[in-house]
DODO-529288 format. One line per 8 residues: their letters; for each residue x, y, z of C-alpha. Coordinates in pm, whole numbers, plus 50000, padded with zeros to 5 digits. Layout:
A) X/Y/Z; ... $
END
This chain:
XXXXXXXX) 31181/29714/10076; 31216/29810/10422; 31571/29699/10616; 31481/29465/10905; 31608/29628/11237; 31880/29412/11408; 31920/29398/11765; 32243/29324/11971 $
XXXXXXXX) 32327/28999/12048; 32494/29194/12401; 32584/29498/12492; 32803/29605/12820; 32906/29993/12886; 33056/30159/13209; 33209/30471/13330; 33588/30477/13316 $
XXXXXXXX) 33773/30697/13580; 33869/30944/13341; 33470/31042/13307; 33422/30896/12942; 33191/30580/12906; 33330/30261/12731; 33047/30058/12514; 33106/29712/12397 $
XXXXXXXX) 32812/29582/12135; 32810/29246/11978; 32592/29184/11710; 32520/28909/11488; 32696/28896/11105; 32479/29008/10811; 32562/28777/10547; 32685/28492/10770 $
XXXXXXXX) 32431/28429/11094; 32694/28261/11273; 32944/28545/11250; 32929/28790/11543; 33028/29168/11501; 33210/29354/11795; 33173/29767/11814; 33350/29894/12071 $
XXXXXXXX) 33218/30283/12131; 33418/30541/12366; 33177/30853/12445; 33300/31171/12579; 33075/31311/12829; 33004/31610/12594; 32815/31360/12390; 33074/31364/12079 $
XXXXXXXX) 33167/31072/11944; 33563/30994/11766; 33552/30834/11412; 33831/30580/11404; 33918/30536/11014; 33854/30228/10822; 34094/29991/10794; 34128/29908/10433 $
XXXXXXXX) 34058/29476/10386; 34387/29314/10217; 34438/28986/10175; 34688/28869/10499; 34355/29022/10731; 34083/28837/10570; 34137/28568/10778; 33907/28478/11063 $
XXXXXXXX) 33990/28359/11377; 33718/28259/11707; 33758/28499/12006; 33638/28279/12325; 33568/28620/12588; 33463/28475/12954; 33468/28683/13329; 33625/28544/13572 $
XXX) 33502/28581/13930; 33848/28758/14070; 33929/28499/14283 $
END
């Protein structure tokens, strides 16, 4: 059985001043469609990327909460 390839729901990346590039992907949950699934990726320009560790699941940070994220036109 071949894995079904998912594709982003959105994706934004940019150039920060310090020359490294900032991605932000959001893709939808596995096991629950309505879930969404924020990455957010800092690239060196060398190419390398940083593995953050995993943060181990206990009970108090199970919890779910909506994130409402809007621009705002700088006025």
């Amino acid at each position: 059985m071949m894995a079904e390839k998912q594709t982003p729901k959105a994706r934004f990346s940019t150039k920060l001043p310090n020359g490294d590039f900032l991605g932000i992907t959001i893709w939808p949950g596995k096991s629950e469609p309505s879930a969404e699934v924020v990455t957010v990726q800092i690239r060196h320009p060398t190419g390398k990327y940083s593995l953050l560790p995993e943060r181990p699941v206990t009970k108090s940070s199970e919890k779910t909460e909506a994130v409402a994220i809007g621009a705002t036109d700088g006025d």
